[in-house]
C-alpha positions in Angstrom: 2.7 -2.4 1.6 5.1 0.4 0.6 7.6 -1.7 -1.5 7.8 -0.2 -4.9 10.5 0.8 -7.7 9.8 4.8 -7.4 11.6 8.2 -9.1 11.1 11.4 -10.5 10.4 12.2 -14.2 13.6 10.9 -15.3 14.2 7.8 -14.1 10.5 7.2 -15.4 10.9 8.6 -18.3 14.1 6.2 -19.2 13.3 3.2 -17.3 9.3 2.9 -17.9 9.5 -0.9 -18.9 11.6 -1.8 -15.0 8.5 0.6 -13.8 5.7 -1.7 -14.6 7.3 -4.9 -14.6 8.9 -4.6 -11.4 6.1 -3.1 -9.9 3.3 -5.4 -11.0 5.3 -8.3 -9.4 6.2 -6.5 -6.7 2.1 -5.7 -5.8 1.3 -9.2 -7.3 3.0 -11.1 -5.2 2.5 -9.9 -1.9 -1.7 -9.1 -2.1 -2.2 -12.9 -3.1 0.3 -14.0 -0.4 -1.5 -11.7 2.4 -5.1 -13.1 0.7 -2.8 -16.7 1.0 -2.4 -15.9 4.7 -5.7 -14.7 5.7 -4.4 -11.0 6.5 -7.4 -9.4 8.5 -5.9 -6.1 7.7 -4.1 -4.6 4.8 -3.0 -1.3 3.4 -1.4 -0.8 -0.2 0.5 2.2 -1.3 -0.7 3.6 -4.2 0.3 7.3 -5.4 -1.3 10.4 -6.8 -0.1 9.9 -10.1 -2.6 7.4 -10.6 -5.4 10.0 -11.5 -6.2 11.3 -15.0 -4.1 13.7 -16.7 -7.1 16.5 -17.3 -8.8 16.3 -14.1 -10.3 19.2 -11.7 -8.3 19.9 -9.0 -8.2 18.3 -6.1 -8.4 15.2 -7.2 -10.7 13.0 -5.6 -11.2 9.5 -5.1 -13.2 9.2 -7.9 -11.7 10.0 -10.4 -9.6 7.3 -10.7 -9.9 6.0 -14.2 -12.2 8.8 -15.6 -9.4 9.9 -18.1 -6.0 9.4 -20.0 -2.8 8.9 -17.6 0.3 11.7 -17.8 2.7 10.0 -20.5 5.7 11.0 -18.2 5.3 8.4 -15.6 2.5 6.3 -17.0 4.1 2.7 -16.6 4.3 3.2 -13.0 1.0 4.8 -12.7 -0.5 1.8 -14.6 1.1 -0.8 -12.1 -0.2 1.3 -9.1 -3.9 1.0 -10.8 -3.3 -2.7 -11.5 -2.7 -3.5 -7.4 -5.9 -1.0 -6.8 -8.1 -2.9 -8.6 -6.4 -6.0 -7.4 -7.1 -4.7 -4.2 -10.8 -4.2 -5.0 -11.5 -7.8 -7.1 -10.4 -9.6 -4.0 -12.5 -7.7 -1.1 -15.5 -8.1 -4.3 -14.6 -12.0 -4.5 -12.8 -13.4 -1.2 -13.8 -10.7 1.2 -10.5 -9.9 2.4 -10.4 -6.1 4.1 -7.7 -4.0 1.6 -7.1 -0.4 1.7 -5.3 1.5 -0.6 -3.8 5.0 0.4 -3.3 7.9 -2.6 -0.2 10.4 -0.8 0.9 13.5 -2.4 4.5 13.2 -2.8 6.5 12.0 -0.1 10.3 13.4 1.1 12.0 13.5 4.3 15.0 11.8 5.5 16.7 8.6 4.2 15.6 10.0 0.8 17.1 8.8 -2.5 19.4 11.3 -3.2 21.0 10.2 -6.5 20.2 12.9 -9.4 19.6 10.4 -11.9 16.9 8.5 -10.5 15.4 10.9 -7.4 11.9 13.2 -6.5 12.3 16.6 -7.1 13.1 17.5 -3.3 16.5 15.6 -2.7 17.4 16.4 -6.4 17.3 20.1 -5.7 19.0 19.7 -2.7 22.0 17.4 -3.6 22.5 19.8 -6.9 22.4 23.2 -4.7 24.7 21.5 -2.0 27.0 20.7 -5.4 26.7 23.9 -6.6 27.5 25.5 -3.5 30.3 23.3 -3.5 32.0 24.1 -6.7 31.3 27.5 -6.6 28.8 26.9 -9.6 26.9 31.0 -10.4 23.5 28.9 -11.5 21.8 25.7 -11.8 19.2 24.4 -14.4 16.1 22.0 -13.8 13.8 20.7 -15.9 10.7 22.1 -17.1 9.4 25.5 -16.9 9.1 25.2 -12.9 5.3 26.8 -13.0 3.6 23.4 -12.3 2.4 23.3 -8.7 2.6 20.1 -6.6 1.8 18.7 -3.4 4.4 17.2 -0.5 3.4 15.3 2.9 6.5 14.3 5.0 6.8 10.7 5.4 6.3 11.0 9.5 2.8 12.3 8.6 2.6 9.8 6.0 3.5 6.8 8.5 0.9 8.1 10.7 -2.1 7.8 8.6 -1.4 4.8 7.9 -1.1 3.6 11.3 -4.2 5.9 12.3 -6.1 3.9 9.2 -5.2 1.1 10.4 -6.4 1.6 13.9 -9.2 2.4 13.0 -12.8 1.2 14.6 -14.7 -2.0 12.5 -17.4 0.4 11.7 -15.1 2.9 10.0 -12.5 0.2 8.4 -15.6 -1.4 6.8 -16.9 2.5 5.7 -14.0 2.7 4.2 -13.5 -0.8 2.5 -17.4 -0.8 1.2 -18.5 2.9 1.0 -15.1 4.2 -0.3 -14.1 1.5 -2.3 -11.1 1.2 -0.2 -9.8 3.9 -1.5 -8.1 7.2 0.8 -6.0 10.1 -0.5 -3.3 11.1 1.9 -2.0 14.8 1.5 -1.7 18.0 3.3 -3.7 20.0 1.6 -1.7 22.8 0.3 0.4 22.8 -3.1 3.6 25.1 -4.3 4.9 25.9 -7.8 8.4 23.9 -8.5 9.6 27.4 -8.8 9.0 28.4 -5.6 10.2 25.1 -3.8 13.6 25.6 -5.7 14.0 29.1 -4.2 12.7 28.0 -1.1 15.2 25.1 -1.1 18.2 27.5 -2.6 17.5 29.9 0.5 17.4 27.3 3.2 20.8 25.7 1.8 22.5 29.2 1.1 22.8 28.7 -2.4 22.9 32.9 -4.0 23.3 31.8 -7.3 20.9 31.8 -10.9 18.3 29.0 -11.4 17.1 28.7 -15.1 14.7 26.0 -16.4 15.2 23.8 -19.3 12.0 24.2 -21.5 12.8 21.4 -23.8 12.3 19.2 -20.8 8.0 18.1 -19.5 7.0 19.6 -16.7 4.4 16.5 -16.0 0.9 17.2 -14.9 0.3 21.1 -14.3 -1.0 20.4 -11.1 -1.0 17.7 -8.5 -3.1 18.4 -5.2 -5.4 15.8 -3.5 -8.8 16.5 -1.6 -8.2 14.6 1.3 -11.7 15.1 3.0 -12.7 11.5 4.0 -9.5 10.9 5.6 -9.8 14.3 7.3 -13.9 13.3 8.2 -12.2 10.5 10.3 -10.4 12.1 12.2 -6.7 12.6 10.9 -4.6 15.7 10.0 -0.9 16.0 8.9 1.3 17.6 11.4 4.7 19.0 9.6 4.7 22.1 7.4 6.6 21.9 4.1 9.0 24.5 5.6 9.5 22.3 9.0 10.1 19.2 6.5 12.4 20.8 4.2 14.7 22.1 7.3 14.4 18.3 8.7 15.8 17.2 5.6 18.6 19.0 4.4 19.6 19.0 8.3 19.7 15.1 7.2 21.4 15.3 3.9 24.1 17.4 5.5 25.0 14.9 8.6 25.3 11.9 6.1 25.0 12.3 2.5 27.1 15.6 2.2 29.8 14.2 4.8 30.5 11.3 2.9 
C-alpha cells in the first residue's frame, strides 16, 4: 500500500486538513478491504516522520509514540500512525499478517516536480534548472539548510519491499509478532540540506548564490533511521545518494525540462 497524499513542508504546512483527511480514507479503506478479502500478506507504507520530534538519533522502531510530533507536517504524520496502529489492532484481533515499512525520504524518477507541493530533491532541482534558465545569479530555500536528512531511492525502496515480502514464514511472523510489524527502511547515512543543494547546484551546473530564508522552519533537525532489523534479515540498499541524484536529473532533463 503506497497510496498516499505526500509533499514537502509546504504543501503540508498549507494543506494539513486534505493531509489527514485524505489520508485516513485512503489507509481506511483499503486495510479493512484487504482484512475483507482475506489478504495473506500485506505491507503499509508509513514514513519517518511518524517518530517524535525530540528523539535520539537514529530513530528506532520504538520510539513510535514516545513523544510530541513535528508541528510542520503533523496531520500527515498523524494519519500514517492511525493505519500503523490499524495495522496492529487487526493482526491483535483478526489475525491478519500486516507490515508496515518506516523509509527515509524517497526521490528518484517520475518525482513530483511542482515547486508548490514537492520533497526537497525535485524542488531543488526544477528551481536550479529555472535558474539556470533565466540566467538567475542566486536562489533562496527555506530554512537555515543545517538540518540533516536521510534519502533511499525508490528502486532500493521497491526492493525491500519485495525482499519483506518474500520473506520465509518464520521471519514474516518475527516480524509481525516480535517487531510489531513494524521495519524502518533507510540507507543509513544522512546529509545537511545545505550540502544536498550544493551537491544538486554542481551536478546541474548551476554557479550561482544560494541563501536561506530564516523566517521559514527547517522541520526536525535531524531525520535518520536505524535500520538494523531490516539489515539482520538480510537486506541492504544498493544506490548511493550521488548515483540517485545523477539518475534523476538525467530524468528531469529528458521529460520535465523538454516540455
Amino acid at each position: 500500500m503506497a497510496a498516499a497524499k505526500v509533499g514537502g513542508i509546504r504543501a503540508n504546512h498549507l494543506f494539513p486538513g486534505d493531509f489527514i483527511y485524505q489520508n485516513l480514507a485512503i489507509q481506511t479503506n483499503l486495510l479493512h478491504a484487504a482484512f475483507q478479502a482475506q489478504v495473506k500478506r500485506l505491507i503499509f507504507l508509513g514514513s519517518s516522520c511518524i517518530y517524535p520530534q525530540e528523539r535520539f538519533e537514529p530513530m528506532k522502531e520504538e520510539s513510535l509514540l514516545k513523544g510530541s510530533l513535528e508541528s510542520t507536517n503533523e496531520s500527515y504524520a498523524v494519519a500514517k500512525i492511525a493505519g500503523i496502529k490499524m495495522c496492529q489492532a487487526y493482526n491483535q484481533q483478526y489475525g491478519t499478517q500486516f507490515v508496515t515499512l518506516m523509509p527515509a525520504n524517497i526521490y528518484g524518477p517520475h518525482d513530483n516536480f511542482d515547486l508548490q507541493t514537492s520533497h526537497v530533491i525535485p524542488a531543488m532541482i526544477r528551481k536550479f534548472d529555472e535558474a539556470k534558465m533565466k540566467g538567475l545569479k542566486s536562489v533562496t530555500f527555506w530554512g537555515t539548510g543545517l538540518c540533516r536528512r536521510e534519502f533511499l531511492y525508490v528502486s532500493d525502496l521497491a526492493a525491500a519491499c519485495q525482499f519483506v515480502m518474500s520473506l520465509d514464514e518464520s521471519d514474516w511472523k518475527k516480524v509481525v509478532s516480535k517487531y510489531q510489524g513494524l521495519l524502518n527502511v533507510g540507507f543509513g547515512e544522512d546529509i545537511s540540506i545545505v550540502d544536498l543543494s550544493q551537491t544538486i547546484a554542481r551536478k546541474m551546473g548551476y554557479e550561482g548564490e544560494i541563501f536561506w530564508d530564516t523566517t521559514f522552519p527547517d522541520g526536525p533537525r535531524q531525520n535518520i533511521l536505524e535500520n538494523s532489523k531490516l539489515f539482520e534479515l538480510g537486506w541492504r540498499p544498493q544506490v548511493s545518494l550521488d548515483e540517485g541524484l545523477s539518475k534523476v536529473i538525467h530524468y528531469y532533463r529528458d521529460t520535465i525540462s523538454k516540455n
